[in-house]
Every structure is written in structure tokens, then in C-alpha cells.
MARNUKOL-400593 format. One record per residue (C-alpha): residue number from 1; x, y, z. Coordinates in nm, 2 decimals, decimal comma. Layout:
<r><resi>NUM</resi><x>X</x><y>Y</y><z>Z</z></r>
...
//
This chain:
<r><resi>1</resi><x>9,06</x><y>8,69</y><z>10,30</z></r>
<r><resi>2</resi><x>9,20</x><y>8,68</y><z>10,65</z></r>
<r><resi>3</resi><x>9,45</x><y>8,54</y><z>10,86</z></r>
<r><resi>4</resi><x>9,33</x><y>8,17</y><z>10,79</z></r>
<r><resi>5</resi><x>9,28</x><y>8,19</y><z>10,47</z></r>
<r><resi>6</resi><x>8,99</x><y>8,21</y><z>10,24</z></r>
<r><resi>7</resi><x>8,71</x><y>7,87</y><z>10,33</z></r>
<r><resi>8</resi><x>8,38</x><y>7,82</y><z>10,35</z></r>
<r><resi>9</resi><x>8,23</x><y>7,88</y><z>10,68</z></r>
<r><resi>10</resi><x>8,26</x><y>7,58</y><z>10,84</z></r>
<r><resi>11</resi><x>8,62</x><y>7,52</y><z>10,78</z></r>
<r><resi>12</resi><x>8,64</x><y>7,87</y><z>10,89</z></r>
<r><resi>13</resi><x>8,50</x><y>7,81</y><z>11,20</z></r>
<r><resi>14</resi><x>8,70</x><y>7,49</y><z>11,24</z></r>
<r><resi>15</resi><x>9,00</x><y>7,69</y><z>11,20</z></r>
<r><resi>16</resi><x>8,93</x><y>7,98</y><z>11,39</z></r>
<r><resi>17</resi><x>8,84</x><y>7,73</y><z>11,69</z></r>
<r><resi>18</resi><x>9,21</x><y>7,60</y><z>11,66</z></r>
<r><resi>19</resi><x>9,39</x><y>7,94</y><z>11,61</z></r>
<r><resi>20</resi><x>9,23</x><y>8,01</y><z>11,94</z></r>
<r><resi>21</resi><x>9,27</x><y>7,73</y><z>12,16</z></r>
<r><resi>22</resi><x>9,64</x><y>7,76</y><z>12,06</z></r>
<r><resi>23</resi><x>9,66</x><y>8,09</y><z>12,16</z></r>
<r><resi>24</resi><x>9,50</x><y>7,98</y><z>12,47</z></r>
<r><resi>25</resi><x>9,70</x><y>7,75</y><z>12,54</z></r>
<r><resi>26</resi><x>10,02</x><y>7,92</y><z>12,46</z></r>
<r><resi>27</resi><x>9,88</x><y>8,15</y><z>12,78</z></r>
<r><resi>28</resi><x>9,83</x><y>8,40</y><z>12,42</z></r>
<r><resi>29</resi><x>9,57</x><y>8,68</y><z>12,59</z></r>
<r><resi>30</resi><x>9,35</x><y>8,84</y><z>12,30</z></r>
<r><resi>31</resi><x>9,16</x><y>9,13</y><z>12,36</z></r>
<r><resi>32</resi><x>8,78</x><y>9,07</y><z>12,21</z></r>
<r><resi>33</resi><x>8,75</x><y>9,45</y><z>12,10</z></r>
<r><resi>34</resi><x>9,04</x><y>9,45</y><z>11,91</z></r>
<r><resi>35</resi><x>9,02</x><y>9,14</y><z>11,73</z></r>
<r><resi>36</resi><x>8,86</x><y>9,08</y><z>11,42</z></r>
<r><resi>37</resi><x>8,71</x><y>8,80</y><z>11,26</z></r>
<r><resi>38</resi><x>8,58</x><y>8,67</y><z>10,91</z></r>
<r><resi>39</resi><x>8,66</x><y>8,98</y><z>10,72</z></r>
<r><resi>40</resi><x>8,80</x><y>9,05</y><z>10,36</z></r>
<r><resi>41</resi><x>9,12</x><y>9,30</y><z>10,46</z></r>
<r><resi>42</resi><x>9,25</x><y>9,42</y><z>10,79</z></r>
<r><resi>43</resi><x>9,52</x><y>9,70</y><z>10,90</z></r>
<r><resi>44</resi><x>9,82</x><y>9,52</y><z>11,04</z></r>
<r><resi>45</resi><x>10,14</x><y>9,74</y><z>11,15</z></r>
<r><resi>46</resi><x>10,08</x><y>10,01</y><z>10,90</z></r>
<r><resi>47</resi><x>10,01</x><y>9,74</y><z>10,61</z></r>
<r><resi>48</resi><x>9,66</x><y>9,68</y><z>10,43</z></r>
<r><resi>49</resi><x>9,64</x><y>9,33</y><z>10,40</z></r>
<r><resi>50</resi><x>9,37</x><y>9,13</y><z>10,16</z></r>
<r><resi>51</resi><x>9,28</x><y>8,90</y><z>9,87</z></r>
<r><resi>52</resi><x>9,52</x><y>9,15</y><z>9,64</z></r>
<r><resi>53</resi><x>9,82</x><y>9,08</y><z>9,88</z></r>
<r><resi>54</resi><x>9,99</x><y>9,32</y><z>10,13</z></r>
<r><resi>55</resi><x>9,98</x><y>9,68</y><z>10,04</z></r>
<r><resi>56</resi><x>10,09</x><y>9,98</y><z>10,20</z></r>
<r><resi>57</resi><x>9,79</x><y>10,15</y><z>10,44</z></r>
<r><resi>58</resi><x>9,64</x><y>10,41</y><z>10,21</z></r>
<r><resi>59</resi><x>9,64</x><y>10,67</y><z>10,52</z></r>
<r><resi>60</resi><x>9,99</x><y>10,63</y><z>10,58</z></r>
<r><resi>61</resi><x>10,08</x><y>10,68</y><z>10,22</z></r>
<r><resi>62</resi><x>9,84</x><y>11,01</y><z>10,27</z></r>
<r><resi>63</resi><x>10,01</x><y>11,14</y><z>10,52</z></r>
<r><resi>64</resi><x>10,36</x><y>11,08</y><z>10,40</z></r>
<r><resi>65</resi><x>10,24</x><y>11,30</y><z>10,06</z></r>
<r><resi>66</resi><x>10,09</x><y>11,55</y><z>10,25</z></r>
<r><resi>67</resi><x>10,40</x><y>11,64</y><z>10,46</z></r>
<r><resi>68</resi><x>10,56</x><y>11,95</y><z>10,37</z></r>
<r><resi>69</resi><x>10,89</x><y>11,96</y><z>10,23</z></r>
<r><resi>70</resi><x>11,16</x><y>11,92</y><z>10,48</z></r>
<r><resi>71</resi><x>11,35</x><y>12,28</y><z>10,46</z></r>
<r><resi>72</resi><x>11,66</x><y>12,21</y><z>10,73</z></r>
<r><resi>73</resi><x>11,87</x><y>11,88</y><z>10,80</z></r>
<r><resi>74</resi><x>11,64</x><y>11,83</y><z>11,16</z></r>
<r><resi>75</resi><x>11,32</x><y>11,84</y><z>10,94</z></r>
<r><resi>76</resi><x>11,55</x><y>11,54</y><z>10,67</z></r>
<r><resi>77</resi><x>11,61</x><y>11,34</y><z>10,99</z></r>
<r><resi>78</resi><x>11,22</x><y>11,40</y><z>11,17</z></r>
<r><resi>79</resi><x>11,08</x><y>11,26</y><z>10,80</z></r>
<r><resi>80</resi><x>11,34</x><y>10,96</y><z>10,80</z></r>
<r><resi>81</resi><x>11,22</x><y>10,87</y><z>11,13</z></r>
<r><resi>82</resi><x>10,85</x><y>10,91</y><z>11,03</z></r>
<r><resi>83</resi><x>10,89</x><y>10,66</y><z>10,75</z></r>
<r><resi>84</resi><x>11,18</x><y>10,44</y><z>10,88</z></r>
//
């Protein structure tokens, strides 16, 4: 799975070829080391997304467990911002 759906490699290719001379044309700048292509789930704004849908990013979910127990009104608001 990935953002142009799930092909064979040659409509991939096709595709992908499109996606980016849109972008280029749209004056879209993409920066090469953080792109990624042809793979079967990516991390997008805190989200897993694959195959199985979008699903929360198992590290953020982690951390949000892991946090102690908010034991004044300031530590209610600093974990409402955290997850907000």
C-alpha cells in the first residue's frame, strides 16, 4: 500500500511519474531524503497508515501509556495538550 494505491509496478511507476510532475509543476518542492516510495505502510502526522487502514502510530500510543498520572490541574492541561 502507499499513497497511490496498491498496482503492479508499471502502473506504479506510471503513477508515481504523474504524482511528481504535478508536484513539479505546482512549484511542489520534495525533499528526496524524506520521501518514500513503493512501500507497504508509512508514518504520516502521528498516524500508521497501510493495507489495514489508518491506525494510530504505535509509539505515540506508547508514550501516551507510559505517562505518569497527572497529579495537579497544570499536569491535566500539559497531557490535554500532548494528545490534543
Amino acid at each position: 500500500y502507499n499513497c497511490l494505491g496498491k498496482h503492479s509496478s508499471g502502473t506504479y511507476d506510471t503513477r508515481l511519474k504523474q504524482v511528481l510532475e504535478i508536484a513539479r509543476k505546482s512549484n511542489l518542492k520534495l525533499n528526496r531524503e524524506k520521501c518514500e516510495f513503493n512501500v507497504n505502510k508509512l508514518t504520516y502526522i502521528g498516524d500508521l497508515i497501510s493495507e489495514n487502514g489508518v491506525q494510530p502510530d504505535p509509539k505515540k500510543v506508547a508514550a501516551i501509556r507510559n505517562i505518569e498520572r497527572p497529579k495537579s490541574k497544570q499536569d491535566v492541561q500539559r497531557f490535554l495538550g500532548m494528545v490534543n
